[in-house]
N, C-alpha and C positions, 0 to 999 in steps of 0.2 A: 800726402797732401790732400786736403780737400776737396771734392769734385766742383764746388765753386767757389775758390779762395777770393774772389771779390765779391762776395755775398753780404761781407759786413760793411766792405766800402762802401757798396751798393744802398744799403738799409739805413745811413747815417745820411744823406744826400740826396734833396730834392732840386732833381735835375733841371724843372720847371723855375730853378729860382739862381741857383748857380753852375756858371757856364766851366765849373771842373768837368774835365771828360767822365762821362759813363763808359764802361768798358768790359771787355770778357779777355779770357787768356791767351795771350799773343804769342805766335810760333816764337823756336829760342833762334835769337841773332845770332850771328854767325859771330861775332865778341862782344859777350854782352856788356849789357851801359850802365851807370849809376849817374846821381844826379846830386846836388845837394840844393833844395830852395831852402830859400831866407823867408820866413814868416811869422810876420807881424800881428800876430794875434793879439789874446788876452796879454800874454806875454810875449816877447818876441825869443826863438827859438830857430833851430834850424834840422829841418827834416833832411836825411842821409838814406838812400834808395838805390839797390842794387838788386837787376834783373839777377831772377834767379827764378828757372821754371814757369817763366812764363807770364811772372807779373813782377812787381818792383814792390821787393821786401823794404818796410823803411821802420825809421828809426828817428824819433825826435831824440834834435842834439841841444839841449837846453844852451850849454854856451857855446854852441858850433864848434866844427872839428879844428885840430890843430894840426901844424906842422913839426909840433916839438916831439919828439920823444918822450919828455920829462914828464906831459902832462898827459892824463888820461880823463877820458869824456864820459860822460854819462851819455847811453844810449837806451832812451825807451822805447822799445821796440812798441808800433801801431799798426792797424790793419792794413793788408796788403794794398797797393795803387796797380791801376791798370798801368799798362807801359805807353799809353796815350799820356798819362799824367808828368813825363819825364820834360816835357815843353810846356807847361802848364804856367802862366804866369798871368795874374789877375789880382783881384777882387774877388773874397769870398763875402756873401752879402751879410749884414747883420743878422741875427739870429739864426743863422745854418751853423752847422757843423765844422768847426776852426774858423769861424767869423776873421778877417783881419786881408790883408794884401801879401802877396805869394812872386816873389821873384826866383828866375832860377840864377841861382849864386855861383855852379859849377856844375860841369859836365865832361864825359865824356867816357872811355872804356875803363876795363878791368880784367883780371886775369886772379886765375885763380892759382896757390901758391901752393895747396894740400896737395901733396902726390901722393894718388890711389882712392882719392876721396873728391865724389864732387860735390859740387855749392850746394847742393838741397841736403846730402851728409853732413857736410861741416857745418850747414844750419843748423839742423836738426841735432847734430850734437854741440853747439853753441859754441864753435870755436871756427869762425871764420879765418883764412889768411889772405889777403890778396892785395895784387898792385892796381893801383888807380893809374890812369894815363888821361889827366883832365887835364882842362885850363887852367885850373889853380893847382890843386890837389895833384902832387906826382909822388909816385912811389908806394911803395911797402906799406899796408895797412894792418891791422888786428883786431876784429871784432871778438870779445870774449863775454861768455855770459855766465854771470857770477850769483849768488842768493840775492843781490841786492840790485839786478838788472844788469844789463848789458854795456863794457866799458868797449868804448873806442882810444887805440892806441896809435899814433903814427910809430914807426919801424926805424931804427939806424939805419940809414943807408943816407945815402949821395942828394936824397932830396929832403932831408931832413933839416928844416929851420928853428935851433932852439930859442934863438934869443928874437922870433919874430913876431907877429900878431898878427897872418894873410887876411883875420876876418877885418881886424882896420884899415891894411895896409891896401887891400883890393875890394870893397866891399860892394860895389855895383852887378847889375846882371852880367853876364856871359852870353846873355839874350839880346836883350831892348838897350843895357848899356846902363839903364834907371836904377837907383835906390830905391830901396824898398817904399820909403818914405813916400818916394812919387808916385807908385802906382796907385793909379784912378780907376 
């Protein structure tokens, strides 16, 4: 890992103008978090961020994650967030860096599912396993990283909804309670 894996967050963000946290790397929680915001940028998308080593690996999910099975996500993995950024909910101002309004959509722990391998391994060899324990998002996840970017997979198990839509069906923060739409 890099000796300052927020270097590029760093360099894409003028602190002077948007109130996203600045940050350096944060000791490891005791069960680390993930987060997913809802942001409303150029296009609207949803960023997916799992502590791991210290800062919050993330992942824009073009059509946000699912609960199905069936369907597998596109994840493009972007540069690391400090772990200040996992309650992040604003306004990013026009012309910075992700210009658009930031809710956080979901939160909560994670657990890691690879035995003999940890989360900076199973990174690093692009095959994540783990359970989510959020407010929306429960159960069995799979990150895998493929020629053509990284796919997110919900798991068969017990929290698995195929015939659902959670990003319609619940679409407000886990924060403020607001649509995206609303934040000012």
């Amino acid at each position: 890992m890099p000796s300052n894996p927020l270097e590029e967050y760093n360099r894409k963000r003028n602190f002077a103008k948007t109130a996203e946290p600045s940050g350096v790397r944060s000791a490891l929680s005791v069960q680390p978090v993930f987060v997913v915001q809802k942001h409303l940028a150029s296009r609207l998308h949803y960023d997916f961020r799992l502590e791991i080593d210290g800062v919050l690996k993330s992942w824009a999910v073009p059509k946000g994650p699912s609960a199905s099975p069936k369907e597998k996500r596109l994840a493009v993995p972007t540069e690391d967030h400090p772990m200040q950024y996992a309650s992040f909910e604003g306004v990013i101002p026009a012309g910075e860096y992700g210009a658009g309004q930031v809710i956080v959509w979901d939160r909560g722990t994670f657990t890691n599912l690879k035995a003999g391998k940890t989360l900076a391994e199973s990174y690093d060899t692009g095959h994540l396993v783990i359970e989510l324990q959020g407010e929306k998002l429960r159960g069995g996840y799979s990150l895998l990283r493929t020629k053509m970017g990284w796919l997110m997979v919900k798991m068969e198990d017990a929290f698995a909804r195929p015939l659902s839509n959670i990003l319609d069906e619940q679409p407000a923060s886990v924060i403020s309670g607001k649509l995206v739409e609303d934040i000012t």
